[in-house]
N, C-alpha and C positions, 0 to 999 in steps of 0.2 A: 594588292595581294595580302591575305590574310595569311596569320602562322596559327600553326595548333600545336601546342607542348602539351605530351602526356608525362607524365612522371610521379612514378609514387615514393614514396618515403620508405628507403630498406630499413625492416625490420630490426630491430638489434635480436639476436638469440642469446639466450641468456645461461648458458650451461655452465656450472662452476664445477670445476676437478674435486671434488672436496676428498682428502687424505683417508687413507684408510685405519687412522687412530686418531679421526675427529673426533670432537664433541660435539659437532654443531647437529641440530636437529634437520635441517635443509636437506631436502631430497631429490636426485641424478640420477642421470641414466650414464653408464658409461661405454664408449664405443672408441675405437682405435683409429681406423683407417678413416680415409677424409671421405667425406660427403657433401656435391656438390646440390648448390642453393642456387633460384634466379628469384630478382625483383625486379619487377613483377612476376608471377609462377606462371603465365597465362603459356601453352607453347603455340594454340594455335591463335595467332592474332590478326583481328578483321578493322579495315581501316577505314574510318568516319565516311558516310555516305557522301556525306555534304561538299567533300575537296571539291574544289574546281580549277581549271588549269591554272598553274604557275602558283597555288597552293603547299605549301611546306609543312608538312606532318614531322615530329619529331619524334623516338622513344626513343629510352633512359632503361637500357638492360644492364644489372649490378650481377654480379657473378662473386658469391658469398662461399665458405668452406664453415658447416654447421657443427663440427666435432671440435670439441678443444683439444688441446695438445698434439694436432697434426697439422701437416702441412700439404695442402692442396695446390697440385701442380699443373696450372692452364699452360696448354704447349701450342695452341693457335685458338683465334677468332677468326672466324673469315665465313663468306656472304655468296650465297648462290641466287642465282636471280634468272625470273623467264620474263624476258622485255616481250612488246608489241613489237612489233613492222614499224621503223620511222621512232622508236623509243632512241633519243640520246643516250650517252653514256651514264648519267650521273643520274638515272630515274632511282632506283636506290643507293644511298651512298653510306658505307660501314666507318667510321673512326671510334677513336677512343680519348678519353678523357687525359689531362696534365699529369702526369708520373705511370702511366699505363703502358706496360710495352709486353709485347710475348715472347718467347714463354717467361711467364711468371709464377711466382710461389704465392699462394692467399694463405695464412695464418687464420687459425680459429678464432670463434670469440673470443675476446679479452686478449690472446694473445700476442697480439700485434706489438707493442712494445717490449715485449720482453724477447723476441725472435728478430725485432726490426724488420717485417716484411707487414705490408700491408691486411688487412682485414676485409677487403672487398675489392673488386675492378671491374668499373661501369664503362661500356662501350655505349656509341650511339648511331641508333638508324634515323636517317635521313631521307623521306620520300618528298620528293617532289614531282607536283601531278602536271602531267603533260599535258597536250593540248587533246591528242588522240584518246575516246572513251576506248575498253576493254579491258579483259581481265590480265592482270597483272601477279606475281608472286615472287615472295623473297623468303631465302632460309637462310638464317644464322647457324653457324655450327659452333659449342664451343667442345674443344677436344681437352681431354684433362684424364687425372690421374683416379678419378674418383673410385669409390668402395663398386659401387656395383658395373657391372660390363658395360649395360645394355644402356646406361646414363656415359659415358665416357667420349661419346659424339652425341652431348647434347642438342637438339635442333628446337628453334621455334620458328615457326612458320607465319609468315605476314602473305595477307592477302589484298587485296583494291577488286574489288565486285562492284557490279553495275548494276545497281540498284535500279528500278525504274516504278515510279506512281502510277496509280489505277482512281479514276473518279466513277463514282455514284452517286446520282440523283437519289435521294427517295423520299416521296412516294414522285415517282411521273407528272402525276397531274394534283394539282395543289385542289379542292373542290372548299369551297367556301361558305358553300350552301345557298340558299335566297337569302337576302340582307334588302331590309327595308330602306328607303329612304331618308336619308339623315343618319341612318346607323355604317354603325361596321363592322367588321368580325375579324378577328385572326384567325393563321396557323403557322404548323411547322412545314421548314422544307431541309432535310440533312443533305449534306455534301461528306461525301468518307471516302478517306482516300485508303482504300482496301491494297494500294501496292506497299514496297517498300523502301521509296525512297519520298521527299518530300514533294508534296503537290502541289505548285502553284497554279493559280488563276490570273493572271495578266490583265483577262477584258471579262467584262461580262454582257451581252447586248439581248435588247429587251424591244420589243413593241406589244402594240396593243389597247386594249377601250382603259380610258380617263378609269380613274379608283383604285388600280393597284400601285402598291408599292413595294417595296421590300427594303430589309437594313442590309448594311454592307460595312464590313469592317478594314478598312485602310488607313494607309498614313496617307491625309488628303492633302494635295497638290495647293497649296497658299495658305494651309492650316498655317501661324506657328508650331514649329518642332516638338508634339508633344513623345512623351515620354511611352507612352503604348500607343499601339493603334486604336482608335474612334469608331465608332459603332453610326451611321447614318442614316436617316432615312431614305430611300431613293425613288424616286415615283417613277411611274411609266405612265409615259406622255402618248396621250390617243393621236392617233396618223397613220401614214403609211408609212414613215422613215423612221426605222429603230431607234432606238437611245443607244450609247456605249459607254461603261463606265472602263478605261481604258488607262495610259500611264499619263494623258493628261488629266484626271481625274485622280488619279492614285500617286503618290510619290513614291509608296513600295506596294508588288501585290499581295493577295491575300496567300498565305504559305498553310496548308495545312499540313503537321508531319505524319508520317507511318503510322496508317492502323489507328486515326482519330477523326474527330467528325467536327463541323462547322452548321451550328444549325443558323439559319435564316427565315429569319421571319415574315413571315406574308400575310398584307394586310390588304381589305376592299373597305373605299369608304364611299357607299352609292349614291351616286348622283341622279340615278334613274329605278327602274323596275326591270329594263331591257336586259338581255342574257350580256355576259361581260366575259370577256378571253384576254391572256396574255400570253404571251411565248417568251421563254427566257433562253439562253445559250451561252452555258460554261464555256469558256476555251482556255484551255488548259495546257499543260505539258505531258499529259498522259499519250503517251506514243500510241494507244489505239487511235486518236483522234488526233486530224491535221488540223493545229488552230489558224495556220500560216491559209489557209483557205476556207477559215471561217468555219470550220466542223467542231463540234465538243458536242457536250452530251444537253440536250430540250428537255428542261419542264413546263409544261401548261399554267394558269392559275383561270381557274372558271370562279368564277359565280352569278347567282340568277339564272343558271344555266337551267333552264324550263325544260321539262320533258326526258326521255329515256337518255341515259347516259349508262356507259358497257367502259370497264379499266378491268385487267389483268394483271395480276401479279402473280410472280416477278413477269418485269414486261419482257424476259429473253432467259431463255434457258438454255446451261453452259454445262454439260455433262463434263468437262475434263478431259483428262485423258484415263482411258479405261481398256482391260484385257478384253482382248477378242473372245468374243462368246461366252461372255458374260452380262449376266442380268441386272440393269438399274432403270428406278426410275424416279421420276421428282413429280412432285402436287403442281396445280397452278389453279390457281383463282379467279373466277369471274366474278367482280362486282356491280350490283347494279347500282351507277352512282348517281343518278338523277331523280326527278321526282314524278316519274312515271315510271311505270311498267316498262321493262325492253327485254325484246324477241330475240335470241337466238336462232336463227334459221339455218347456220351451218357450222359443224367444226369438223377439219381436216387441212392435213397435209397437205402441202402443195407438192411435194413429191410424189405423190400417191403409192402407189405397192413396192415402189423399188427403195423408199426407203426404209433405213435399219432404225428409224425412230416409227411409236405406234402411239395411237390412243386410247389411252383407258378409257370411258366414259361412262362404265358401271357403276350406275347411284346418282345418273342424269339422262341416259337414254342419249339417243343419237338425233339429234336434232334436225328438222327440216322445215320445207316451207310449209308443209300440212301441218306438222307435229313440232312447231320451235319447241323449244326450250325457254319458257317465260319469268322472266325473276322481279320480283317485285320491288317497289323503293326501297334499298337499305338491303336486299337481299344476298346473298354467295352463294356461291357453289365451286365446288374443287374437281378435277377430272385431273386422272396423272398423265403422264408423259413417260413411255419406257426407251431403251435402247439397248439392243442385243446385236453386237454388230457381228457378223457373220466373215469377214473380211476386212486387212488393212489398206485403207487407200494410199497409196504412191503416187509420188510425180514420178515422170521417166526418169531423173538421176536418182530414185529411191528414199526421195525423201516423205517423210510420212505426213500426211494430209489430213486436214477436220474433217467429219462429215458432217453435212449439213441442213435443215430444214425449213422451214416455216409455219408456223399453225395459222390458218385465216381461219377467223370468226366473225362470220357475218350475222349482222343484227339491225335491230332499226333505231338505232341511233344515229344521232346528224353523225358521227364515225360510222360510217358502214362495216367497215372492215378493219378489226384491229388484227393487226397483224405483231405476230410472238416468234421471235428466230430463237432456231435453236441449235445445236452445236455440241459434238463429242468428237476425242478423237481414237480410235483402236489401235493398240498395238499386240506384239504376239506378248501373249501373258506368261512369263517365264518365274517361279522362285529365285529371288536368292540364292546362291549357294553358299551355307556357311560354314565355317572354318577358322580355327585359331592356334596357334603355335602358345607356347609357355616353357618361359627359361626360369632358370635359378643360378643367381650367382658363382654357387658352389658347384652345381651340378650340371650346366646348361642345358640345353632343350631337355622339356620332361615330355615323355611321349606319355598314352594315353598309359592308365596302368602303374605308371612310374612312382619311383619313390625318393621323397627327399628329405628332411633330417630340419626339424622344429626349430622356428624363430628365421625360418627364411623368408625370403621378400622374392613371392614371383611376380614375374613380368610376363603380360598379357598382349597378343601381338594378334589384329584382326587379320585373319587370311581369305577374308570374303570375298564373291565375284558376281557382278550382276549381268547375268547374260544375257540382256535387254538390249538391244541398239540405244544407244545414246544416255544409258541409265547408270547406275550409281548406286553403292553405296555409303546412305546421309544419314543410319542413325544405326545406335548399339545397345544391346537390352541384356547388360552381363549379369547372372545372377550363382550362386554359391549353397550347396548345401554341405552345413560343416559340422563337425564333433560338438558332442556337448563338452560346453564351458568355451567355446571358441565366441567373439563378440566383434573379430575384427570385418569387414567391409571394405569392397575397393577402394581405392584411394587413386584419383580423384572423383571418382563419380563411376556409379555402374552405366554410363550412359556416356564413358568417355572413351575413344576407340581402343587408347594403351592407355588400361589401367594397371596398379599393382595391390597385391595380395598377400599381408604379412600373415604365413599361417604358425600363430604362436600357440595352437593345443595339438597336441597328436592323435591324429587318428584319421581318418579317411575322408577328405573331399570332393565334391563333386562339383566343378566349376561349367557353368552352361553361357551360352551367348544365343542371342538373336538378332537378325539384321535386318533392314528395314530400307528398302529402296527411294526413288524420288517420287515414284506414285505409291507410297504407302505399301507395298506388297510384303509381307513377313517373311523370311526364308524358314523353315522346320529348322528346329532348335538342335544344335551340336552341342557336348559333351565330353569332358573327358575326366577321368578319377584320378587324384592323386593322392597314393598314400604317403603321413608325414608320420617317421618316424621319432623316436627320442636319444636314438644315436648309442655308441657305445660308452657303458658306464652307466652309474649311477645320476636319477634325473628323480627330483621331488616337483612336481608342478601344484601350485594353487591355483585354482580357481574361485571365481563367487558370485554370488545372484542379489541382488538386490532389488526387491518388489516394487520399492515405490522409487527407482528410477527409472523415467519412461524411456529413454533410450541409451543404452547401456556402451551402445557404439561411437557415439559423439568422444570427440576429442578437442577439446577447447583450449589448450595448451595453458600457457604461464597467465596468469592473473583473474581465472577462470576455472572456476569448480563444474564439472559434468558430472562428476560422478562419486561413487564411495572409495576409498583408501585402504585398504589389506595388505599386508605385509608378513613374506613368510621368514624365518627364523630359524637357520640348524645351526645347532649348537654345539661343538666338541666339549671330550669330556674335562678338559683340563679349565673350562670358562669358569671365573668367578664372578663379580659382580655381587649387585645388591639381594638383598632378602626383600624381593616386595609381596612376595605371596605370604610371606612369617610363618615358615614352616621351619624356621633355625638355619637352613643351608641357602647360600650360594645361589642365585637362580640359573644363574648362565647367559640368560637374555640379554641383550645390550653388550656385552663384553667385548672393549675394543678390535682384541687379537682375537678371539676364539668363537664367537657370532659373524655366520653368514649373511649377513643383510643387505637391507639398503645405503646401511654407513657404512659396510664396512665389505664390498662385493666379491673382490678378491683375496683371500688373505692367504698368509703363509704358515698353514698347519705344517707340512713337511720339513725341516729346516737342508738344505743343500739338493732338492730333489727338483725334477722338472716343473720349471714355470708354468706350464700346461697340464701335463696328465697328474701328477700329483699334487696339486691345489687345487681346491673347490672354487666353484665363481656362482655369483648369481648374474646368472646372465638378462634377465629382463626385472625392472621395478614398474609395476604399473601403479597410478597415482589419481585415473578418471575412472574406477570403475570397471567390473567383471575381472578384471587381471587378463593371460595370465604372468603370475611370476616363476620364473623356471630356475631351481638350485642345478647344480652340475658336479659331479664329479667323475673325472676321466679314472682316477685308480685310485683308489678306496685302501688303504693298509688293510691287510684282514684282520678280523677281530672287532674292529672298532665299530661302534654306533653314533649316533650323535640326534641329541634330543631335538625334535621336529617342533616350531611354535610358530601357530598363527596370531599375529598381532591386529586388531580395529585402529590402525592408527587415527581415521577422521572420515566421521559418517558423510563429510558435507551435504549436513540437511537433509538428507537419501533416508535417515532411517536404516534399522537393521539390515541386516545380511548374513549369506547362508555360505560359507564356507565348503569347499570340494578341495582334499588332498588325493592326491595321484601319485603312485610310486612305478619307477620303468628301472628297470635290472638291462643292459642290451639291449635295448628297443622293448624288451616283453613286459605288459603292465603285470604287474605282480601286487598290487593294493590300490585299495579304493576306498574311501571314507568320506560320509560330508555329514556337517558339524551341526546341532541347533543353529538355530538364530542367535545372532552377537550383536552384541550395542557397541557403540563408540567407547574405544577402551578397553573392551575386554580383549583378553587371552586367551588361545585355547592350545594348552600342553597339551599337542596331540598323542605323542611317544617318542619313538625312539627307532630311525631309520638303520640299519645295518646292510651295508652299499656290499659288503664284499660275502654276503649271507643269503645266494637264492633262495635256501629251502626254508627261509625264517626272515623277510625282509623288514617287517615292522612290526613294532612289539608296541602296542595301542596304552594308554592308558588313561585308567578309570579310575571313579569315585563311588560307589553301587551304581555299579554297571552302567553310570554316567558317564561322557567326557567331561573332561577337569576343563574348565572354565573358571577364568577369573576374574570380577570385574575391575572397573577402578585402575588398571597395571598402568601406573605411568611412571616412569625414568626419568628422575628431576633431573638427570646428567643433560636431558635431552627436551628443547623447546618444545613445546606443543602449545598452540596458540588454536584453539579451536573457533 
């Protein structure tokens, strides 16, 4: 019995609280309520093809709280499971690691010793693979206190699918051409295994005339134990009684995995002038083919073969499965593969009119025994093959059936008759139906139309339905049309069923899906608008453009530059600070108490008033590029203004950038500005915001009717390590 341990290494998150009258230059994001974290992120998890019974798969799920200074509250782990017929009790089995017990409190980064509660809690799933194949599933649930709802019964889902291999020959017939006397010639023969689980080959049996051989890759049966498998020559012994290369022969078989190929080489070395033939026979595990009676898939190897020779490719034509009353069709190939001429005297169905497959034969004419169809040595020709089924075949319990054909081509070659099967199956052709729901923490379900309030995280919930018998939907094609200055992107993938969507600029989106069944069929794309407002009170948003970053949307987190650094700046009037412009006054910028920034996000302008409506916050710092960053104030003293500044804190390598200030009075934009191009460094004293002043909301300011830009503005108070 073999074990398999998955387990990856939890992250450390690296958030530091830093105070709001630091000095340090280090830059956070700050958030309150806990936020739950898995390591691994994966939620839908698919288990190694390869188990086999009595098999022990392990994972290592860590259950992390990403916000410092709070405290995340898991209040169960527990494990739902859909066993087989004849499944034991313990086919998945949930525990948890030494000091793990629920419910439990998880501590933030770093915080762990100063609160005495742990910083993470890893459970662990346990499958072991039974003796019975079929499909199997397990959900872990973990329940907790987390910021948003719809994460609060977090699920990951484990699956055991039944993988199964598919073998192909190619080409059919190996041809070698004429080979003189004393000479030899090679070629190739591929083996692909086009399923997707691994393909073994156990035997391979072979007869046939003296001169062929072929190589064979096994660990051989009295070799010493080497280290790879050995590559052999194997000849085919001329007689009436095959050869077998078999598990007396092999000490392991030949394993090809998923969607890769095994070429083999094929060699004649002639002993004669006489025409030469081999037959070779995979037998395999590929469930089309019974190896247990000696069936797998035949290749040929000719040479000296004298005279008309007739190969088609592909030697079998496999339409899929396809909608009723609908149009396809596939090419096929006839080669003349000898060194004569060969006659075509017939191509057709052997069904004749009743079946729903036809031949094309436009640009070869219909062949017969007056008028073959003649191809010379070396020659091709292509005729297609269509299928427009007009009906779905049923067995009597309604089960849906292939339909099926044969193309005979008679010619005069020692093959008279190659025969080409063919095969599709009809079902009724239905769309997808699609559909999706979208919540907001704060707001839940947003119906279409709806509105929700900047720097929310929705959540995206497929409500598709394939009304196909036996069908499904297997894929999601989510896409977003959003405000300028907006850069963010589903998360984790537009191509993930529940994705989510921070929308951090204001203004109106339009979020689209498409779904996509198990035979490929698209469903018509659904839609719905959501307008995001910027809530009540006063809202400064930056945004920025930066040309020569080529994707503005990446987020690479700690140790990883993606993008450019801007940083917005309101100032009260009471800030002092340094002269770095050397104009005689004060700049305001940096000031520990009286600058809104990124050191300093909440402060207390008001002194005894509401922690909420009358302090300002900077509710979002972006540090990869586009922004945005959003100022807030809930109640504004009237009268008061406070100087607006955009700071370059760090190009990272990006080059310039184009600044956009945005002002919202109660959700209404009331100003709009975007700035030259900035270098790393500069400042741009946009003006001066007045939060509690509709009819006068920003008072801009200029240098001849330039914006004041500065370059150079750097605060020794404050590292910069460029």
């Amino acid at each position: 019995m073999k074990r398999t341990r998955h387990r990856k290494c939890l992250a450390a998150v690296l958030l530091t609280l830093l105070a709001a009258c630091g000095g340090s230059g280090s830059k956070q994001k700050l958030y309150d309520p806990p936020v739950i974290a898995i390591d691994p992120p994966e939620r839908d998890v698919v288990l190694p093809a390869s188990l086999g019974a009595g098999d022990v798969w392990t994972y290592d799920l860590c259950i992390k709280n990403t916000v410092s200074g709070s405290l995340l509250t898991v209040s169960s782990v527990t494990l739902d499971q859909t066993p087989c017929p004849g499944d034991p009790e313990d086919v998945f089995v949930l525990t948890w690691g030494e000091g793990v017990a629920f419910p439990m409190a998880i501590a933030g980064p770093g915080d762990g010793p100063a609160v005495g509660k742990p910083e993470s809690a890893c459970v662990i799933l346990t499958y072991t693979a039974p003796d019975a194949v079929c499909v199997r599933t397990a959900t872990v649930h973990v329940r907790s206190d987390t910021r948003d709802a719809d994460e609060r019964d977090l699920m990951v889902r484990f699956t055991v699918s039944i993988p199964t291999p598919h073998i192909v020959a190619s080409p059919p017939v190996v041809d070698l051409g004429m080979v003189e006397v004393g000479q030899s010639a090679e070629s190739f023969l591929a083996l692909r295994n086009t399923g997707l689980a691994d393909l073994v080959v156990p035997e391979v049996r072979y007869k046939g005339s003296t001169g062929f051989s072929f190589t064979w890759r096994c660990r051989w049966a009295g070799d010493e134990e080497p280290e790879e498998p050995i590559e052999k020559w194997v000849p085919v012994s001329g007689g009436t009684e095959p050869g077998s290369l078999g598990d007396s022969a092999c000490a392991e078989p030949l394993t090809i995995p998923a969607n890769e190929e095994y070429k083999v080489r094929v060699r004649y070395d002639a002993v004669n002038n006489l025409p030469a033939k081999a037959f070779v026979t995979f037998l395999s595990n590929d469930p089309d083919y019974e190896a247990s009676a000696g069936s797998g898939v035949d290749v040929e190897f000719w040479a000296n073969v004298s005279g008309p020779c007739l190969r088609a490719s592909p030697d079998k034509v496999d339409f899929g499965t396809v909608i009723k009353n609908s149009f396809h069709a596939e090419p096929v190939e006839l080669f003349s593969c000898g060194d004569k001429t060969v006659e075509v005297t017939s191509l057709e169905l052997q069904a004749g009119p009743q079946s729903p497959f036809r031949l094309d034969l436009q640009g070869i004419g219909t062949p017969s025994g007056t008028e073959p169809l003649v191809l010379a040595s070396g020659e091709r020709k292509t005729f297609l093959v269509t299928y427009l089924p007009e009906a779905v075949k049923t067995a009597q319990d309604g089960t849906v059936l292939s339909d099926t054909d044969t193309i005979r081509v008679a010619n005069s070659s020692p093959r008279p008759e190659v025969l080409i099967p063919v095969s599709g199956m009809a079902v009724e052709g239905k769309k997808p139906v699609c559909d999706f729901k979208v919540t907001s923490p704060k707001e839940g379900e947003v119906e279409d139309g709806g509105s929700v309030l900047v720097l929310d995280r929705l959540s995206f919930y497929d409500q598709s339905y394939d009304p196909m018998p036996g069908g499904g939907i297997v894929a999601w094609e989510w896409s977003a049309t959003t405000p300028p200055g907006s850069a963010d992107i589903f998360q984790p993938s537009y191509t993930f069923p529940t994705p989510t969507f921070e929308v951090n600029v204001v203004g109106d989106y339009l979020f689209c899906l498409k779904v996509f069944n198990k035979i490929g069929i698209s469903s018509d794309q659904c839609c719905k608008l959501v307008h995001v407002k910027a809530g009540e009170g006063c809202v400064v948003e930056l945004t920025w453009e930066t040309p020569n970053d080529p994707d503005p949307t990446d987020q690479c987190g700690t140790g990883k530059n993606c993008g450019s650094d801007m940083d917005l700046h309101i100032v009260h009037r009471y800030a002092g600070g340094p002269d770095i412009d050397k104009d005689g006054q004060p700049d305001g910028f940096f000031d520990k108490k009286w600058d809104c920034f990124w050191s300093n996000p909440r402060p207390t302008w008001v002194e005894g008033g509401d922690p909420v409506l009358d302090q300002p916050r900077l509710d979002r710092d972006d540090t990869d590029g586009a922004g945005p960053e959003n100022f807030h104030y809930d109640r504004s003293p009237p009268g008061e203004c406070y100087k607006v500044g955009v700071h370059y804190w760090d190009d990272h390598t990006f080059g310039a950038s184009v600044p956009t200030l945005r002002v919202f009075l109660d959700g209404d934009l009331k100003y709009e500005k975007k700035a030259p191009k900035m270098k790393m460094q500069d400042m741009w004293e946009a003006g001066e915001v007045c939060c509690a002043n509709p009819d006068k909301p920003f008072v801009e300011y200029e240098v001849g009717g330039a914006p004041v830009i500065i370059p150079q503005y750097v605060n020794p108070e404050f590292n910069f390590n460029p």
